[in-house]
C-alpha positions as CSV (number, residue, x, y, z in Angstrom):
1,X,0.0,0.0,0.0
2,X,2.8,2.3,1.0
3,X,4.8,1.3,-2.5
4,X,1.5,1.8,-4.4
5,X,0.6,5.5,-2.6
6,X,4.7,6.5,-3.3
7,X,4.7,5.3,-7.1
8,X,1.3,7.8,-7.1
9,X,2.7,10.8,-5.5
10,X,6.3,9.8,-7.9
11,X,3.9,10.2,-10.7
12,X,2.1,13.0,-9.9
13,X,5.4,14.9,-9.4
14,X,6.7,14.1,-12.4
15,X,3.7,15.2,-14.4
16,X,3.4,18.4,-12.4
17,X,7.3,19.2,-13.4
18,X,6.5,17.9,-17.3
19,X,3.9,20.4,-17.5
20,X,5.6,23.3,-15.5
21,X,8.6,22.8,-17.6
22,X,6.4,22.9,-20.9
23,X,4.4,26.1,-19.8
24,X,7.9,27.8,-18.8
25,X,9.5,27.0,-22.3
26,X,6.1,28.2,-24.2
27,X,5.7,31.2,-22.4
28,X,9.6,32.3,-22.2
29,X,9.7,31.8,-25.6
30,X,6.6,33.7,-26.5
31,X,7.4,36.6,-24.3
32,X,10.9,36.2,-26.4
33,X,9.2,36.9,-29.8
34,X,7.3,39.7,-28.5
35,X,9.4,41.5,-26.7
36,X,13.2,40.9,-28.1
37,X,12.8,39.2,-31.5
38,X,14.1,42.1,-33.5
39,X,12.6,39.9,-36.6
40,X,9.1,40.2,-35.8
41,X,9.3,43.8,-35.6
42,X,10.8,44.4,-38.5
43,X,8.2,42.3,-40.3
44,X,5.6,44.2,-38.4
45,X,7.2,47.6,-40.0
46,X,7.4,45.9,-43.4
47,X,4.1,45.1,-43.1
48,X,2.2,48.5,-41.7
49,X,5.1,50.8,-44.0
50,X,3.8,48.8,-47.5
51,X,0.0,49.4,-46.1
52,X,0.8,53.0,-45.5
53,X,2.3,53.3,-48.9
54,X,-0.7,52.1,-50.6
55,X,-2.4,54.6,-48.8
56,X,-3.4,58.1,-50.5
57,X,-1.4,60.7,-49.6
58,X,-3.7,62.1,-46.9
59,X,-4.0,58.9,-45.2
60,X,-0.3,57.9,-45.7
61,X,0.4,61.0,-43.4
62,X,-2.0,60.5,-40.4
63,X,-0.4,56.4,-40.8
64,X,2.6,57.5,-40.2
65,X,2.2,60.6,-37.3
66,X,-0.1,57.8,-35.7
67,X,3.5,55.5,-35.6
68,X,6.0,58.5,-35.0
69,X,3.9,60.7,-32.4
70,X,2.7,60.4,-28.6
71,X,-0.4,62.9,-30.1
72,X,-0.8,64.5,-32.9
73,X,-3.3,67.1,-34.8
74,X,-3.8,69.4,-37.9
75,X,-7.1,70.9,-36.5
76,X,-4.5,74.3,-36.5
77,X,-5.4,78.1,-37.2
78,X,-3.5,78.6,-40.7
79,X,-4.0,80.9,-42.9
80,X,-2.4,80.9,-46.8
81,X,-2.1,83.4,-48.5
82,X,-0.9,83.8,-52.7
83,X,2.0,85.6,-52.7
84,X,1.6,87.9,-55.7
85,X,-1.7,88.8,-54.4
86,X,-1.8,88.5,-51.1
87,X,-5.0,87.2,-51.1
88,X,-6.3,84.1,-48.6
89,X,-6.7,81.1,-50.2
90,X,-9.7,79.5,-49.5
91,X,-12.2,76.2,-50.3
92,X,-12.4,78.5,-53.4
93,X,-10.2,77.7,-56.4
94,X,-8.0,80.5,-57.0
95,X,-9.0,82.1,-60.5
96,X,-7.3,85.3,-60.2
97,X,-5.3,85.6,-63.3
98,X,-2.4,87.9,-61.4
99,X,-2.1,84.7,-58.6
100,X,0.7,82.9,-58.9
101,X,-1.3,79.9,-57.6
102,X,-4.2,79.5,-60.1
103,X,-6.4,76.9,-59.2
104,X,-5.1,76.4,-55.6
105,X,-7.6,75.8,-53.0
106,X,-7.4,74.7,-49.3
107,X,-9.6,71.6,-47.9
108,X,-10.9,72.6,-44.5
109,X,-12.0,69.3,-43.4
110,X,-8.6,67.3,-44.0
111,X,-6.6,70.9,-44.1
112,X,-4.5,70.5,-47.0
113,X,-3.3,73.6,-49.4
114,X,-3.4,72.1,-53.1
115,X,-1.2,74.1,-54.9
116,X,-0.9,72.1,-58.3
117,X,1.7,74.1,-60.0
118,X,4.0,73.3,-56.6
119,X,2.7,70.6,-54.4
120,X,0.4,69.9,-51.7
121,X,1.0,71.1,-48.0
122,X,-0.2,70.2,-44.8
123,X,0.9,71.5,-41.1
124,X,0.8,69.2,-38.1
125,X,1.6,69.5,-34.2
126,X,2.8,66.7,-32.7
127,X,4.2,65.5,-29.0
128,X,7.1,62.9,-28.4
129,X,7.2,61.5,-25.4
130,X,10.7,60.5,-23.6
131,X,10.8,58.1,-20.9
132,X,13.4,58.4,-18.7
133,X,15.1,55.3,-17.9
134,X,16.4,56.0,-14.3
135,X,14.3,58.5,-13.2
136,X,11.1,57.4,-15.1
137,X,10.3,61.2,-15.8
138,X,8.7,62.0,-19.1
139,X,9.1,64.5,-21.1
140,X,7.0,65.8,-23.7
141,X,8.7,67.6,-27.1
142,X,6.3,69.7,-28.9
143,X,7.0,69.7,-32.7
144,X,5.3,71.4,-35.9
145,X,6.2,70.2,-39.3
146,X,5.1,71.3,-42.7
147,X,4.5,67.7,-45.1
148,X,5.0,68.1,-48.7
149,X,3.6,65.8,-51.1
150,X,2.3,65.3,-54.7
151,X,5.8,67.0,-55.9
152,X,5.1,68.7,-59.5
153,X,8.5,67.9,-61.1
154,X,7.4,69.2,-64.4
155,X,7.3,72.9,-62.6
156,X,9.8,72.1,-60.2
157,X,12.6,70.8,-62.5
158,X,15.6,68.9,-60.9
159,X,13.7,69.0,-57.2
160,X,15.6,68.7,-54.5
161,X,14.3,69.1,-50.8
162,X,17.5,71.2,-49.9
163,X,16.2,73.8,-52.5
164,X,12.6,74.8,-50.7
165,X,13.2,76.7,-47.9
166,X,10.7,78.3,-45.2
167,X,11.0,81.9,-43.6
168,X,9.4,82.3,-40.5
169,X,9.0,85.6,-38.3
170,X,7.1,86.9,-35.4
171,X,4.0,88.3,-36.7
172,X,4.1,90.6,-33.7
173,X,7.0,92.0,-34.6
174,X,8.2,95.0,-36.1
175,X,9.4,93.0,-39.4
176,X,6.8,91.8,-42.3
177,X,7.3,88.9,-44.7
178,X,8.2,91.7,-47.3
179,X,11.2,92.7,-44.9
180,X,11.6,88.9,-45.7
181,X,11.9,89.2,-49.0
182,X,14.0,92.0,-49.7
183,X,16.4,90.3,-47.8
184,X,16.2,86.8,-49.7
185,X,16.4,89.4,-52.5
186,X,19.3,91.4,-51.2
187,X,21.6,87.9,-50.8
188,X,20.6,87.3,-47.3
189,X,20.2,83.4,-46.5
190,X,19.0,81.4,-44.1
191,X,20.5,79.7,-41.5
192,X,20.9,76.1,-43.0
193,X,21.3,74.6,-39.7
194,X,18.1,75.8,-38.5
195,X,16.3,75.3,-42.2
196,X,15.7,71.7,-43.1
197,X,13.4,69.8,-45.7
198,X,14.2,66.7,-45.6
199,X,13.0,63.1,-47.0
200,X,10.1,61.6,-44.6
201,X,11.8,57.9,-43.5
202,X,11.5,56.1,-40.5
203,X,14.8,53.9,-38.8
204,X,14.8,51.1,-36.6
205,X,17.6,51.5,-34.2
206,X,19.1,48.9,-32.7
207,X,20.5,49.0,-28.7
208,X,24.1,49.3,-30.3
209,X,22.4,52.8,-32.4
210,X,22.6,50.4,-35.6
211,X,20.0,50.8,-38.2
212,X,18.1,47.5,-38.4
213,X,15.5,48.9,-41.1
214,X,14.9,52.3,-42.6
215,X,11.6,52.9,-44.1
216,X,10.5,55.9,-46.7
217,X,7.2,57.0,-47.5
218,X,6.9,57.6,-51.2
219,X,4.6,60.4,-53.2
220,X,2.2,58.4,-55.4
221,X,0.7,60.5,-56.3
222,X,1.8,61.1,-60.4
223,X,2.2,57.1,-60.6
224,X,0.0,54.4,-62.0
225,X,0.3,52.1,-59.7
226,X,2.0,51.2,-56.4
227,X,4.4,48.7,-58.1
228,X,5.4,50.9,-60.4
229,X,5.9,53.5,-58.8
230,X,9.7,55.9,-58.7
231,X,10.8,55.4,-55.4
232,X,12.9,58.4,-55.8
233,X,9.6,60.5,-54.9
234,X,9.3,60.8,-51.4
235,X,7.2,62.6,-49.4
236,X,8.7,65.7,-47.8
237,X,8.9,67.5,-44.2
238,X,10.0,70.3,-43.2
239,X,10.6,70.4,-39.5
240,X,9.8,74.0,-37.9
241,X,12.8,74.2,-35.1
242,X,13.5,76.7,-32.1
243,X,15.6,79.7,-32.6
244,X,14.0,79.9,-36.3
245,X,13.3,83.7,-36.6
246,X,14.7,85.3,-39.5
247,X,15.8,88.5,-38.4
248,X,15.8,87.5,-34.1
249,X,17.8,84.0,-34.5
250,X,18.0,83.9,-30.6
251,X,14.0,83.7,-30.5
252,X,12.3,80.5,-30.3
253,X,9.7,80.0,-32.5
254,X,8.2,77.7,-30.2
255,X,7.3,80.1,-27.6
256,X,5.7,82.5,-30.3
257,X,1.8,82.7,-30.6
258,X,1.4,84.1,-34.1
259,X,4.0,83.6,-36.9
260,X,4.4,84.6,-40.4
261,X,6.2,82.3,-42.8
262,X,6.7,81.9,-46.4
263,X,8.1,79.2,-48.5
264,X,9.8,79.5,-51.6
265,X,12.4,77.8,-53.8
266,X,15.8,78.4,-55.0
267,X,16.9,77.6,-58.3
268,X,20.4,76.3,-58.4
269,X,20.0,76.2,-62.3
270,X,19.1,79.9,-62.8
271,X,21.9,81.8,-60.7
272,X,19.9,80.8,-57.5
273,X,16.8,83.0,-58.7
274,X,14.2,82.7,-55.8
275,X,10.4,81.8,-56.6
276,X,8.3,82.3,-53.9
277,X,5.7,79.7,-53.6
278,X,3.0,80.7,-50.9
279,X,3.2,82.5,-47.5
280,X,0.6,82.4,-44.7
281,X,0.1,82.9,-40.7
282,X,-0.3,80.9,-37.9
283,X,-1.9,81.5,-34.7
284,X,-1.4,79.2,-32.0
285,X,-3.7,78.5,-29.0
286,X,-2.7,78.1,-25.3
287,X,-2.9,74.1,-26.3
288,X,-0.4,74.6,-29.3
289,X,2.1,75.8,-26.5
290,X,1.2,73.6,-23.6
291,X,2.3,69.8,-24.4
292,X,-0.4,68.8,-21.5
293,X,-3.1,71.0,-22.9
294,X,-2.2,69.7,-26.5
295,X,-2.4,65.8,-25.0
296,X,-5.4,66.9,-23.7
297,X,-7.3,68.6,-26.3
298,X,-10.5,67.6,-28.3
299,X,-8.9,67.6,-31.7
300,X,-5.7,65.9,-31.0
301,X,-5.1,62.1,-32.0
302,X,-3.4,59.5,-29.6
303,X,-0.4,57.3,-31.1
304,X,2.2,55.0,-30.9
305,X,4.9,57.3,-30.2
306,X,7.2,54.8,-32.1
307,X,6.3,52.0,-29.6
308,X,6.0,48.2,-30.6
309,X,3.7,47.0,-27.8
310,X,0.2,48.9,-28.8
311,X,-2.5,47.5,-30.3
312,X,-1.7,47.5,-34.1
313,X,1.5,45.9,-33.0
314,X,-0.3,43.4,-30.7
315,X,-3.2,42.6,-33.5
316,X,0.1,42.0,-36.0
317,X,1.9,39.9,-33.9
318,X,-0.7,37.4,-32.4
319,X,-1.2,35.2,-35.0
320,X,3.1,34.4,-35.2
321,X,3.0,34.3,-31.1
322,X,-0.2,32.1,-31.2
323,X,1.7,29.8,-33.5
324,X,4.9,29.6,-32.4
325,X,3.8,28.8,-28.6
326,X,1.5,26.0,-30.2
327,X,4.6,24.1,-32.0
328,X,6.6,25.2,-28.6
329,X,4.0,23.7,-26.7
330,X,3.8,20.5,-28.6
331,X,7.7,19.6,-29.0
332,X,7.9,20.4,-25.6
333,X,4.9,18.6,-24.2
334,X,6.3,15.6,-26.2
335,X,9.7,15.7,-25.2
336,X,8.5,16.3,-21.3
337,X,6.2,13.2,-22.1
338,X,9.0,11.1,-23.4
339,X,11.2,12.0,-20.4
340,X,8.6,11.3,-17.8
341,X,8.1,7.6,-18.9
342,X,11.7,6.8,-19.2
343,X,11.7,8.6,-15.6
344,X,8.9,6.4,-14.5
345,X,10.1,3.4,-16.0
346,X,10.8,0.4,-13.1
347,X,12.7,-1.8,-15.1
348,X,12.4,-4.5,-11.7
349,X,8.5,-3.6,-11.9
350,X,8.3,-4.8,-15.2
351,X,10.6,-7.9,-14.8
352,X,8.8,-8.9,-11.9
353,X,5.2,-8.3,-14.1
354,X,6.9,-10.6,-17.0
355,X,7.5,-13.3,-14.7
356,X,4.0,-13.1,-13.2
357,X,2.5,-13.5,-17.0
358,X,5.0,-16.5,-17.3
359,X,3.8,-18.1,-14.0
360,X,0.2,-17.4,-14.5
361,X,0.4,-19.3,-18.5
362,X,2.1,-22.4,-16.5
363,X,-0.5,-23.1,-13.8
364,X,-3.2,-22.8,-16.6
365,X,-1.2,-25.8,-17.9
């Protein structure tokens, strides 16, 4: 009885360790591929950079600010205006025939400027978040950016980003965009540390600072198809940065409530001739200036803030996780399985059993 109740508990044991040791491996190895299998999260960018590219341009931008930012929003008080006129442009094509911008027109409800001799524009705000480590303080960077997109390269000849530059001034100030342009006129530049357009990509770093991926987002929008498609055309941002005043470089444009800015182009081809392209104003609010009143606000978006472990992340990454612990759990369970019989295994048990059968056949006899 007490040989019987000990090979039970024995068993038990073993079982209990078999199916510990399974649910350990299955799980560690899970948690693995979600959290430190650099693979899976590239395929995940593969995967949601190729959707976003086969986006339209308008939803190829709020794709990728929903990756990039902490929050985000172009519900912003802009203004553009046609710089040979002056005149706002509005939900009304231009028709003016001294505009520069004939036909351009700004969409309220996605607020886009179409300016088809140039490109399209649109202005967000967007917030960062950096987690400290050590301390665990975050901090919140507040950024606005001008997107470029649907590039005319038939107006535009030989485009390049580093060629369309933006002026930007206090609109409180003393100084007007035309004190702007008699400057550009007069051989004044800008600072090109502070004045950036640049090509909209996305890196994966790894822990060493190593790019494991890089990722651009492509203007589609004079291609036939997404497979055919030059991936030379990229989508554009220009990145408005402190200190960016063009007469007060020591002002940051970031603690400003009203700004004037115009963006124009210089023609390397032409003795740097300068064509100005459009100017406007912005106005910000006391949640354009605030990053908790921004985060806060009814018009601003929520997003990744170039996180892995959110939901679109989670909904990609399920499936492979789901998988991978079933074929864990499986090899595993069978191997544990394996083990536990041979550990169970009484090889005097079973001689003594085999003799019994042998006695048993001989008394029939």
């Amino acid at each position: 009885m007490n040989n019987s109740k000990s090979k039970t508990i024995k068993t038990l044991i073993v079982i209990l360790i078999g199916a510990f040791v399974t649910l350990g491996i299955t799980i560690g190895i899970c948690c693995y591929n979600y959290f430190g299998y650099v693979k899976y999260k590239v395929d995940y960018l593969d995967d949601y950079f190729d959707e976003l590219n086969r986006s339209n341009n308008q939803d190829k931008l709020d794709k990728f600010l929903k990756f990039q930012a902490s929050h985000y929003s172009n519900k912003l008080n802009v203004v553009y205006r046609d710089p040979e006129t002056g005149e706002e442009i509005t939900g009304e094509h231009v028709t003016s025939g001294n505009a520069l911008n004939v036909d351009a027109h700004f969409d309220d409800g996605t607020k886009t400027l179409y300016l088809p001799k140039f490109f399209d524009i649109n202005l967000y705000q967007y917030v960062t978040q950096y987690k400290n480590p050590d301390t665990k303080e975050i901090t919140n960077t507040i950024t606005y950016c001008f997107y470029l997109s649907s590039i005319n390269y038939n107006t535009i000849q030989n485009f390049s980003p580093a060629n369309i530059n933006f002026a930007f001034i206090d609109a409180s100030g003393e100084k007007t965009l035309e004190d702007v342009k008699e400057a550009l006129n007069n051989g004044e530049t800008l600072d090109t540390s502070t004045s950036t357009t640049s090509v909209l990509t996305y890196a994966l770093l790894g822990d060493d600072g190593a790019s494991k991926a890089s990722y651009g987002v492509y203007d589609n929008d004079y291609e036939d198809t997404y497979e055919d498609k030059d991936e030379t055309n990229y989508y554009y941002i220009h990145r408005v940065l402190p200190r960016y005043d063009f007469f007060e470089h020591d002002k940051d444009i970031a603690d400003v409530k009203k700004w004037d800015f115009i963006v124009y182009h210089i023609d390397p081809d032409h003795d740097d001739k300068i064509d100005y392209i459009v100017e406007g104003t912005f106005e910000a609010g006391d949640q354009n200036l605030d990053s908790d009143k921004f985060i806060n606000d009814s018009n601003t978006i929520k997003g990744y803030n170039a996180e892995f472990y959110q939901e679109s992340y989670n909904s990609f990454i399920a499936p492979k996780i789901a998988l991978t612990g079933l074929i864990t759990f499986l090899i595993v369970g069978v191997l544990s399985t394996v083990l536990a019989v041979l550990w169970l295994y009484d090889p005097t048990n079973a001689k003594s059993t085999s003799n019994q059968k042998k006695s048993n056949k001989k008394n029939k006899k």
